[in-house]
C-alpha positions in Angstrom: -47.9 38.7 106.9 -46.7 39.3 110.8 -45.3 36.1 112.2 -45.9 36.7 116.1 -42.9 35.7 118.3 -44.2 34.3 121.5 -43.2 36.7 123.8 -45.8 39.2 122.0 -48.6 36.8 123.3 -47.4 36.1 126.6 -46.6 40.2 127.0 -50.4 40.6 125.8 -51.8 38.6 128.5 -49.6 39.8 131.4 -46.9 42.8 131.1 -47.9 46.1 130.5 -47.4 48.5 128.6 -46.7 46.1 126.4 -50.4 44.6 126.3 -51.8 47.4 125.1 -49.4 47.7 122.2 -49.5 44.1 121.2 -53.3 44.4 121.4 -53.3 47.5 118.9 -51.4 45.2 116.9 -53.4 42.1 116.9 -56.8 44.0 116.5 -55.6 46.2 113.3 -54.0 43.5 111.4 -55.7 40.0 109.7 -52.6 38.5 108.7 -50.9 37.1 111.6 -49.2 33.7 112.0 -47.4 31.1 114.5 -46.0 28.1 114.2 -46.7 25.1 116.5 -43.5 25.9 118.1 -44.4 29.3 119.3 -48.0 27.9 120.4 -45.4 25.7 122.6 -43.7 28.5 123.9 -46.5 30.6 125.0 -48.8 27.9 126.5 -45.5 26.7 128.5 -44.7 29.9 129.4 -47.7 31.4 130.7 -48.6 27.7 132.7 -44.3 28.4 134.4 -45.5 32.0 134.8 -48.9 30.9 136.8 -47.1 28.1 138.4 -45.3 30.6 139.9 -47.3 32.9 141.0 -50.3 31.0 142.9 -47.9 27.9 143.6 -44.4 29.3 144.4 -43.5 26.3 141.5 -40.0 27.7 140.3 -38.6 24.7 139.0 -39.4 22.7 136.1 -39.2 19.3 138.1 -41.5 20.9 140.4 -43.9 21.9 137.9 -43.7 18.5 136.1 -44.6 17.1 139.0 -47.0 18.8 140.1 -48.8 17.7 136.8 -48.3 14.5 136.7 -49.8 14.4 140.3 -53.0 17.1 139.4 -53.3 17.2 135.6 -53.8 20.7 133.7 -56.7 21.4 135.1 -55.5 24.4 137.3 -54.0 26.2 133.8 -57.1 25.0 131.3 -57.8 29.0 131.3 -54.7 29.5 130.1 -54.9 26.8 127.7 -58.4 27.8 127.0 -57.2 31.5 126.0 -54.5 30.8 123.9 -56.6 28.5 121.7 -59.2 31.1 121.7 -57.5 34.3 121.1 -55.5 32.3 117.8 -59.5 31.2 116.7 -61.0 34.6 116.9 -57.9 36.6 115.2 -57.8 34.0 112.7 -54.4 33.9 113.6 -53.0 31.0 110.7 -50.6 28.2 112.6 -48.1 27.3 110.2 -45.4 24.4 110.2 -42.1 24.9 110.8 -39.3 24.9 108.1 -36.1 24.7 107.5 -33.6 21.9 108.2 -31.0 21.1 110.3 -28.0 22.6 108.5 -29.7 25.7 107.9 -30.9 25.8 111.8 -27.1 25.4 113.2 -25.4 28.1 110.0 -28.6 30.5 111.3 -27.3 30.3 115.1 -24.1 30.6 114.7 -23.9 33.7 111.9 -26.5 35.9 114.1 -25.8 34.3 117.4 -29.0 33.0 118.2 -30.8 30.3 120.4 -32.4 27.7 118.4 -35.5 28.7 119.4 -35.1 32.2 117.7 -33.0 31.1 114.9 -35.9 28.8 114.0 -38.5 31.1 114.2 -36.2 33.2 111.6 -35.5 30.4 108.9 -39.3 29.9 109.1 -40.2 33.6 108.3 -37.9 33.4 105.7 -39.1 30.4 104.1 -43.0 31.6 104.3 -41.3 35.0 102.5 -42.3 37.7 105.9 -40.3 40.0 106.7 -41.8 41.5 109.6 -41.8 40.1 113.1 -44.0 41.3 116.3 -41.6 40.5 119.1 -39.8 42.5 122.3 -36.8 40.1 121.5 -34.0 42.6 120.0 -32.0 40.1 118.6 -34.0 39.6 115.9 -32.5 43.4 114.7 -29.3 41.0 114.3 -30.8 39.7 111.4 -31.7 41.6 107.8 
């Protein structure tokens, strides 16, 4: 199994020449995964991305607002396509593991974000050992 860190998906969408090697990737293989967590991080991070660009939004308050006041509706395509490309890849969304102790050791022995070190414990726990991301501090960890 290839757990996909969420900056694979967002580079797939938007950042070449990593597209094209992510989507190598994605069409070769069956057994990808996510968790809900990295589902999160790619939804949020594509909707800051396209705030961005078509709004000028770079702040989060700005964004949030900007929502509350107009809804989702301008980034449903970008909702749309994440849902879609983990439905027709059969890309499996498993849960989380792990628990707090092990989160916190996990950060501080490979000096990671809780994000990352979370995404780590989780791979571990679901026995892969291999996972598609541009982050390099995973290397940190064996």
């Amino acid at each position: 199994m290839i757990f996909l860190d969420s900056n694979a998906i967002v580079y797939h969408h938007r950042v070449e020449p990593y597209a094209s090697k992510v989507k190598k990737i994605l069409m070769e293989r069956e057994d990808l995964a996510v968790t809900l967590r990295i589902v999160d991080e790619i939804i949020f991070t594509l909707i800051r991305l396209e705030a961005w660009r078509r709004l000028r939004l770079r702040k989060l308050d700005e964004l949030r607002d900007y929502i509350r006041r107009h809804g989702l509706e301008m980034f449903s395509d970008i909702i749309n396509d994440v849902e879609e490309l983990i439905n027709r890849l059969g890309i499996l969304v498993l849960k989380d593991k792990g628990r707090l102790k092990e989160l916190l050791e996990t950060m501080k022995r490979y000096n990671l974000l809780p994000g990352d070190a979370l995404i780590a414990i989780t791979a571990k726990h679901y026995g892969v050992n291999t996972i598609l991301t541009f982050d390099k501090d995973f290397k940190r960890i064996p």
